[in-house]
C-alpha positions in Angstrom: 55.2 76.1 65.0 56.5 72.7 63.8 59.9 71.3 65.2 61.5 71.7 61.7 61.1 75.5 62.1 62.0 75.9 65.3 65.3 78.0 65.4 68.2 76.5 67.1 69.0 78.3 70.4 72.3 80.3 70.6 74.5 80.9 73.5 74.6 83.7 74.4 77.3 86.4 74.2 80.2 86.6 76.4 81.9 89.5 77.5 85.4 90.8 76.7 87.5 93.2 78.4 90.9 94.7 77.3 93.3 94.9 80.3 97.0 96.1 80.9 99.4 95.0 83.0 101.1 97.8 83.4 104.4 98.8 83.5 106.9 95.7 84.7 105.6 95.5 88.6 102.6 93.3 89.0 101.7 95.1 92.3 100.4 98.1 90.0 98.0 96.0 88.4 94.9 98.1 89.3 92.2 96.5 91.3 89.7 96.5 88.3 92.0 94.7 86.3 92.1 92.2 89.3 88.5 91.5 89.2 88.1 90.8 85.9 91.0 88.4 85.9 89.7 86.6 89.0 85.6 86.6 87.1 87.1 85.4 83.8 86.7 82.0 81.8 89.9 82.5 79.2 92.1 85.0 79.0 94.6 85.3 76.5 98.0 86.7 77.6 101.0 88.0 76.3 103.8 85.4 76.9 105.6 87.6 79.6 102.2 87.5 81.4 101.2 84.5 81.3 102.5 83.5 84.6 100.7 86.0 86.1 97.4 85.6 85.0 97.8 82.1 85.9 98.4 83.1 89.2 95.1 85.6 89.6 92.6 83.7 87.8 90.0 81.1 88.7 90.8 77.1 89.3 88.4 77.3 86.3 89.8 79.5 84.0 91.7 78.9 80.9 94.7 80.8 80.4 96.4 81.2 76.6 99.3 82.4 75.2 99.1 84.6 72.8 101.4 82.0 70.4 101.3 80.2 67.7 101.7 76.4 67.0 105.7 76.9 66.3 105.5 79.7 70.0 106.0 82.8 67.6 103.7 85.5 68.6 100.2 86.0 67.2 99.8 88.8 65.1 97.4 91.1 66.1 94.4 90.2 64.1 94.6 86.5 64.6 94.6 87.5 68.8 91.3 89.7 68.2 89.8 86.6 66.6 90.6 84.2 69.3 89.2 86.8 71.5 86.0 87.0 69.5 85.5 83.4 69.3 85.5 83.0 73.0 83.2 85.4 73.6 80.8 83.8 70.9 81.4 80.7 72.6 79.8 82.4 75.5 83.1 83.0 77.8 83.7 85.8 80.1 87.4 86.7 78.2 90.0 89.2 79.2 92.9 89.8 76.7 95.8 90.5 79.1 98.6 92.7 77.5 101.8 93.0 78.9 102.8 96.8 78.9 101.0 100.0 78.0 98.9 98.7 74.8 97.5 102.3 74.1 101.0 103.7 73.7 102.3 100.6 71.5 99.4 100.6 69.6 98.3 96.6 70.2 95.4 97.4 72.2 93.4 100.3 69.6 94.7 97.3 66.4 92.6 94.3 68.3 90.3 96.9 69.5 89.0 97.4 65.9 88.7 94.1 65.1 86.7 93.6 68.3 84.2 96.6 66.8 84.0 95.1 63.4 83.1 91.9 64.1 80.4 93.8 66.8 81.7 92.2 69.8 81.4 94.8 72.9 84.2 95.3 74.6 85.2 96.8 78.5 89.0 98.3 79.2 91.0 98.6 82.6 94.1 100.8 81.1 96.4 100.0 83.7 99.5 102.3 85.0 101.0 103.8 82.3 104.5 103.6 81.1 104.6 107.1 81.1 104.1 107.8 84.1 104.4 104.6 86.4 108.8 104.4 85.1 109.6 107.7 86.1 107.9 107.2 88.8 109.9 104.5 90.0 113.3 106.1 89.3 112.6 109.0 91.5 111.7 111.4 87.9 108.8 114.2 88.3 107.8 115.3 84.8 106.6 118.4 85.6 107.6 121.2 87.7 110.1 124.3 87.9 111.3 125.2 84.1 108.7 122.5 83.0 106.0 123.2 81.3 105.2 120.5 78.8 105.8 116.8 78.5 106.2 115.5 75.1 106.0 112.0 74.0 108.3 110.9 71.0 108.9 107.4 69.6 112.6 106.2 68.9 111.8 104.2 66.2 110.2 107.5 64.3 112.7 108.5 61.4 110.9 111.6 60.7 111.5 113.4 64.6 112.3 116.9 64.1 114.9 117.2 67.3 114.8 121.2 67.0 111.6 121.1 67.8 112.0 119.9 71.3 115.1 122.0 72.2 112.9 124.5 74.6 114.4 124.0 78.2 110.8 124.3 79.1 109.8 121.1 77.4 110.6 117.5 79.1 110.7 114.9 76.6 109.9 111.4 77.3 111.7 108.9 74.4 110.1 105.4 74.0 112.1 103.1 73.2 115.2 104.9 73.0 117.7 104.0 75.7 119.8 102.2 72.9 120.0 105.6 70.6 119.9 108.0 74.0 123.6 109.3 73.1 122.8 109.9 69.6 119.5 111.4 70.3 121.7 113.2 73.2 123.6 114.9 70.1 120.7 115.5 67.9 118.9 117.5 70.9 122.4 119.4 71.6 122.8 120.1 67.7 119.3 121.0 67.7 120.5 123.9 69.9 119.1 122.0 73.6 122.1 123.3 76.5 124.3 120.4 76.9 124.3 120.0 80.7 120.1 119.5 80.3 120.2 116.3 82.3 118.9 113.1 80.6 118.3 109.9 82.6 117.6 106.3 80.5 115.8 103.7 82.5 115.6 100.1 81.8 113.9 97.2 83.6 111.5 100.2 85.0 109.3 99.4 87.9 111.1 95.4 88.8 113.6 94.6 90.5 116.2 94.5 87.7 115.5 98.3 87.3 118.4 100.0 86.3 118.8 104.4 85.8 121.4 106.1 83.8 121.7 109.4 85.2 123.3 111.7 83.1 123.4 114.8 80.9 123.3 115.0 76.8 126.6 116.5 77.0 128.4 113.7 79.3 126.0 111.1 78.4 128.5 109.0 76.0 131.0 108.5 78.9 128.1 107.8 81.7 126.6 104.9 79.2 129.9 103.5 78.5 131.2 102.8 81.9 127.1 102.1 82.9 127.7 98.9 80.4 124.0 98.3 80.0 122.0 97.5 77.3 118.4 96.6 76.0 114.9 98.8 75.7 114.3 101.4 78.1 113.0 104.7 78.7 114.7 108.0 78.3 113.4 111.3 79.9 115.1 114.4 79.4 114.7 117.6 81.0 115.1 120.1 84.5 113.2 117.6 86.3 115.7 114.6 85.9 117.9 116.7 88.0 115.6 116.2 91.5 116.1 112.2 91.0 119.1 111.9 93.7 116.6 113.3 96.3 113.7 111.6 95.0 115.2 108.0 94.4 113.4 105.6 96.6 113.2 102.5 94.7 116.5 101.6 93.9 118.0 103.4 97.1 116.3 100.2 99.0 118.5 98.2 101.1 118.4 95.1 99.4 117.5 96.0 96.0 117.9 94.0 93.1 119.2 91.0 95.4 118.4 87.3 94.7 117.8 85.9 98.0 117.1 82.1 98.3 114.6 81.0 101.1 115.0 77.2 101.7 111.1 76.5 102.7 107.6 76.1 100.8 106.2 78.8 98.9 103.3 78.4 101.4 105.9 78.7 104.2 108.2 81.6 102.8 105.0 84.0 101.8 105.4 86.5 104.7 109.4 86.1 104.8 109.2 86.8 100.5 106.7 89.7 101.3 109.2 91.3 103.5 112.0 91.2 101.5 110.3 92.3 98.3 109.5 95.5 100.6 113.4 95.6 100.9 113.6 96.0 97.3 114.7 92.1 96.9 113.5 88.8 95.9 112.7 85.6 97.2 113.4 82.2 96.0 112.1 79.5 97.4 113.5 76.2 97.7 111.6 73.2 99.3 113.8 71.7 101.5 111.5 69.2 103.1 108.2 67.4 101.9 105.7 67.4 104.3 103.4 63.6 104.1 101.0 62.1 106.1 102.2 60.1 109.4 102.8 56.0 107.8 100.2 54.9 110.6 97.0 57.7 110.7 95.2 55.5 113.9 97.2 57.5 116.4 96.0 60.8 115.0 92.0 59.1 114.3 92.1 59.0 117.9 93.2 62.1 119.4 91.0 64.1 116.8 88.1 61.6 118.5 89.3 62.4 121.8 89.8 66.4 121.0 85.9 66.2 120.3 84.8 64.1 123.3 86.5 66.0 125.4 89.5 64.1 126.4 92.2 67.3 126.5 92.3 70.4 128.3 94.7 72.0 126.1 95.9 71.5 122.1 99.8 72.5 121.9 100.4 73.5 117.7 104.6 74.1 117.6 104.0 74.4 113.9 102.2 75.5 110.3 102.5 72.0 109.2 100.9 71.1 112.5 97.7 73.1 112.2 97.7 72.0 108.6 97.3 68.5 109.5 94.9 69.0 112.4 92.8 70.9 109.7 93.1 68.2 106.7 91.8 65.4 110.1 89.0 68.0 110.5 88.3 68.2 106.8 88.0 63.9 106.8 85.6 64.1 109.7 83.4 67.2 108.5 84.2 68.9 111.8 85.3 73.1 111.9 86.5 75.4 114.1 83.2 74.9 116.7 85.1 71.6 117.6 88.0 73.4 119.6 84.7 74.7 121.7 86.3 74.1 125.8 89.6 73.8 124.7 92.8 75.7 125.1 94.9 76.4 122.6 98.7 77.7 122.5 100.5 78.3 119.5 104.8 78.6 119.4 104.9 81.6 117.6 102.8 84.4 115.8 103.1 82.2 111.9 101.7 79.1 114.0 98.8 81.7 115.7 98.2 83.1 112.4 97.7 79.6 111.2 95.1 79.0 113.9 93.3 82.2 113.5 93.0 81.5 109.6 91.4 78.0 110.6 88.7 80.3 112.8 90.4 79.2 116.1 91.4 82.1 118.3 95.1 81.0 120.3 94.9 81.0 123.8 98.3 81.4 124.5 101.2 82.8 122.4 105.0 83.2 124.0 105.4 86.5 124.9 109.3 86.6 124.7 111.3 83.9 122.8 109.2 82.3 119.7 110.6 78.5 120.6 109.3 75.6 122.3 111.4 76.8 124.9 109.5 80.4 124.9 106.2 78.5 125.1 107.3 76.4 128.3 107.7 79.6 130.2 104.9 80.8 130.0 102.9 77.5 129.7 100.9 77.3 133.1 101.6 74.4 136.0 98.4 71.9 136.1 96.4 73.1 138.8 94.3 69.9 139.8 91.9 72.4 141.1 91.1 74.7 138.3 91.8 72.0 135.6 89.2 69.6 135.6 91.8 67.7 132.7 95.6 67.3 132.9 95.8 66.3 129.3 97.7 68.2 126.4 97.4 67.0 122.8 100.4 67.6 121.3 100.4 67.2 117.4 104.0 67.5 115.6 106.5 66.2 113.8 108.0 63.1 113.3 111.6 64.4 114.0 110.9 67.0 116.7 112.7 67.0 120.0 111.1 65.9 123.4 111.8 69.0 124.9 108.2 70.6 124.8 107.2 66.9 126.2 109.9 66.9 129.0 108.9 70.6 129.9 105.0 69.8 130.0 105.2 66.9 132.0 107.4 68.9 134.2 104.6 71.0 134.8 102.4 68.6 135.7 100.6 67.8 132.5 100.0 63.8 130.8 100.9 64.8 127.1 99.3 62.6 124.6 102.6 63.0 121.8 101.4 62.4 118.4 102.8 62.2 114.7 100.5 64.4 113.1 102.5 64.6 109.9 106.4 63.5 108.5 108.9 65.6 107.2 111.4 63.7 104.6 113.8 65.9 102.1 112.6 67.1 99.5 113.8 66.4 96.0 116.9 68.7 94.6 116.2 71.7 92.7 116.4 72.4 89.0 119.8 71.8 87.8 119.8 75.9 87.2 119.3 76.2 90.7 121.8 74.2 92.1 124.0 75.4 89.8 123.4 79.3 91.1 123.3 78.0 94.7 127.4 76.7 94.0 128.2 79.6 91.9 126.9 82.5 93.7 124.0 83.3 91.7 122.1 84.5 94.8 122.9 87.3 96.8 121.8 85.8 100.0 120.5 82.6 101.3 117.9 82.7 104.6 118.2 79.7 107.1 115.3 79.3 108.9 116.0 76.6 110.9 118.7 73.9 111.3 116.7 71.4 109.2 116.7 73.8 106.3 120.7 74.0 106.6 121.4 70.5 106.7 118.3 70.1 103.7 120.1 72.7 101.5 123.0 71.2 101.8 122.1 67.9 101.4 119.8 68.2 98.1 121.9 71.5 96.2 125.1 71.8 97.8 126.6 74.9 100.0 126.1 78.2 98.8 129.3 80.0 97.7 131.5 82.0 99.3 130.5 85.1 98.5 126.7 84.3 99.3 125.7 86.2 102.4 124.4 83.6 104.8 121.6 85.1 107.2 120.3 82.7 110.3 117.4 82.9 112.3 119.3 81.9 115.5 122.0 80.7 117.6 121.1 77.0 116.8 120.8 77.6 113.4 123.9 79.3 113.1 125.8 76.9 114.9 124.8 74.2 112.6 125.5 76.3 109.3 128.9 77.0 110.7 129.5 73.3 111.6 128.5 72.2 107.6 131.4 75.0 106.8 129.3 78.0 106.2 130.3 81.7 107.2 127.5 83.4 108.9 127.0 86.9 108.5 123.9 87.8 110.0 121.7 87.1 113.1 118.3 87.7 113.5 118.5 90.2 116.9 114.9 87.8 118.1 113.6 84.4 116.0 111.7 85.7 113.6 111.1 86.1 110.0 110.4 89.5 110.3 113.8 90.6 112.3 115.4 87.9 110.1 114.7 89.9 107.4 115.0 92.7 108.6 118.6 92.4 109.8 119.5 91.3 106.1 118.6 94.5 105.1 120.2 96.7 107.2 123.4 94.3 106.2 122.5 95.1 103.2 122.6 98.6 103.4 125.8 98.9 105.2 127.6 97.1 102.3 125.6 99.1 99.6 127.1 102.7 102.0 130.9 100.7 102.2 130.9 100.0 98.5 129.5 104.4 97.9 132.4 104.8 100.1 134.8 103.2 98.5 133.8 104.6 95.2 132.2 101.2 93.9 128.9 101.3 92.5 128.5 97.3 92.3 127.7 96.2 96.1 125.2 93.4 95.7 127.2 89.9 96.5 126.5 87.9 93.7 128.5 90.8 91.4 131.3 90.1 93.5 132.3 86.5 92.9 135.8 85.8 93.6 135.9 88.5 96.6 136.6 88.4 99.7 133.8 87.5 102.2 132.7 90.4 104.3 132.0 89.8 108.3 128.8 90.1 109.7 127.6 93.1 111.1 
């Protein structure tokens, strides 16, 4: 065959897969939708998703809006063809929808234009809104007097409301927690009993999830002093009435609280973790920037010394401090295998976490107090007989204290102190930010430290009045109170985990005070103007 009629060669086709977020809480993204996000080349997102799939997919990937030139949405048909094209072009593409796109229709519309153009096609459904929102507001759908769920849609002119007036029958409404108290009527006209209790859901399954518990006879009065608005679910039937016993996501102790963590995002992960079990969420706010020491020769050579032998033991008081022993590794092509004969203590469990991510096992880890102070106690004594070194390569800060030196040498040991890294303040948040920090847009600020007090204050200003302020410890409290800051909670030990964990049960105790006192707004930044409460 001559080259003029050889046939080009095509690429060959890509694959596409249709997957749904899901209600509102990116934790129910299933673990199939996951994998295809993490596998994929471009995915095109709806705009509220976009963040998300940016945050699952590949260094690689491409990720799209699904938005026009002038950032109005795409209309379904022009979506299916950027989907097709990218698959033509040989991509592995995932169209991410936002939602339940079988109940909204978006995902069966692009789904035939996918099957037209004969482009293949995989789905990962996803939680539905169905069933994932009244599961978050503590609402069975079957059970007792029910015997059928029925699905109607608000925006359907042509609902016949007598239909659905059997007791037996519990009706899910999309889309109509703006109508619920004229639907309330037309089911009570319709001949339903008026105290059939009715509950309208908005923000389902995130932290801004809010329930209207109710029935279709006192439901006018309940929405009014409620003062919510904006699209939401509405289930009505027997089973709403269980919903005070099974409540468990907004019953948790910090829910719906904006709580601002002054570290990293790479710092704060486990203290945000926490507190979005708590039902809150986390913030963060770089306080400082961590940089390389402004002379490296001092660091070039301990690592040269850690290899040949020169220390008996490798101190880390820090994250930052493994960090920067790992990026000196990385510049020398050494690994873990070069800690081989060494000892290695860590301050705390982060710091040993840190390590153990590295591949380097911590030889010691204070068993009370996570401090400097916790480490000296149970740091041994240099034993010129057992040691054949009495050397301790200390990596740290440029600002830390000589304590930990004092307290080594104390014990016998020559400590080789060196600036493994700097820490200088960070630049101020977004004006937004600062602007929430003053007025008392956050529920509760975290101080981890006494650096991240003075930081915070320095780059955004103190929180307001009515922010709760939670420290880690007596230092740290002592310098927030000195830059004019009430505390209200103390960690019980100096950790992230108790830190958080006595926010919450503060949390709760204001959330049972304000039940008490009749009041169903307790969170602190609803509160502005109020008095401050005292820690508990």
């Amino acid at each position: 065959m001559s080259a003029s009629t050889t046939r080009p060669r095509t690429k060959p086709m890509g694959s596409v897969s249709l997957v749904a977020v899901g209600p509102g809480d990116p934790d129910l993204l299933t673990v199939r939708a996951t994998t295809l996000l993490r596998e994929a080349d471009v995915v095109i997102a709806d705009v509220d998703v976009v963040d998300l799939a940016r945050a699952l997919v590949s260094p690689h990937a491409k990720v799209n809006a699904a938005l026009d030139d002038y950032g109005l949405p795409l209309d379904h048909a022009v979506r299916a063809k950027l989907v097709a094209d990218a698959a033509k072009a040989g991509h592995a593409v995932v169209r991410l929808y936002s939602g339940d796109p079988l109940l909204d229709g978006a995902l069966p519309t692009e789904a035939a234009v996918l099957v037209k153009a004969k482009i293949a096609f995989d789905i990962a459904p996803g939680v539905s809104t169905l069933t994932g929102i009244p599961a978050y507001a503590g609402i069975g759908l079957l059970g007792g007097k029910a015997r059928e769920v029925r699905v109607v849609d608000a925006d359907d002119p042509g609902v016949d409301w007598a239909s659905h007036a059997d007791a037996r029958v519990t009706l899910v409404v999309l889309g109509g927690a703006d109508r619920a108290v004229d639907i309330a009527r037309a089911l009570t006209a319709a001949g339903r009993a008026p105290g059939t209790p009715i509950a309208i859901t908005r923000g389902g399954t995130t932290v801004e999830q809010r329930t209207i518990a109710s029935t279709l006879a006192e439901l006018p009065l309940a929405v009014k002093n409620a003062k919510q608005a904006g699209p939401g679910l509405v289930v009505i039937g027997e089973t709403v009435a269980f919903r005070e016993k099974l409540s468990w996501f907004e019953s948790k102790p910090l829910f719906g609280w904006r709580v601002l963590v002054p570290r990293t995002k790479e710092q704060a992960g486990a203290l945000s973790d926490q507190l979005t079990r708590f039902g809150a969420v986390g913030v963060e706010v770089p306080t400082i920037s961590v940089e390389p020491p402004r002379t490296p020769q001092q660091m070039d050579r301990a690592i040269t010394g850690l290899v040949s032998g020169r220390f008996q033991w490798v101190a880390f008081t820090s994250v930052n401090a493994v960090r920067a022993v790992r990026e000196k590794f990385d510049e020398y092509g050494l690994d873990a295998r070069a800690f081989a004969g060494l000892k290695v203590a860590a301050v705390g469990e982060q710091t040993a976490a840190a390590l153990t991510a590295f591949g380097v096992r911590p030889d010691l880890v204070p068993s009370g107090e996570q401090s400097t102070a916790g480490l000296l106690e149970d740091f041994p004594e240099f034993d010129p007989i057992f040691d054949p070194i009495n050397r301790v390569f200390l990596p740290r800060a440029d600002i830390a204290t000589e304590t930990l030196v004092a307290g080594l040498i104390e014990l016998g040991w020559e400590v080789e102190d060196v600036t493994a890294y700097r820490t200088v303040r960070a630049a101020p948040p977004a004006a937004e930010t600062r602007e929430a920090i003053k007025t008392g847009g956050f529920d509760a600020v975290l101080f981890t430290s006494s650096s991240t007090v003075r930081n915070l204050v320095g780059i955004a200003g103190k929180p307001h009045a009515t922010t709760v302020v939670a420290c880690i410890g007596p230092a740290t409290a002592k310098t927030a109170e000195e830059h004019g800051l009430r505390v209200d909670v103390l960690a019980e030990t100096p950790s992230v985990a108790a830190l958080a964990e006595a926010l919450a049960a503060h949390g709760d105790a204001l959330r049972l005070a304000a039940a008490e006192a009749g009041e169903s707004v307790w969170r602190p930044s609803k509160r502005r103007g109020g008095s401050r409460r005292k820690a508990t």
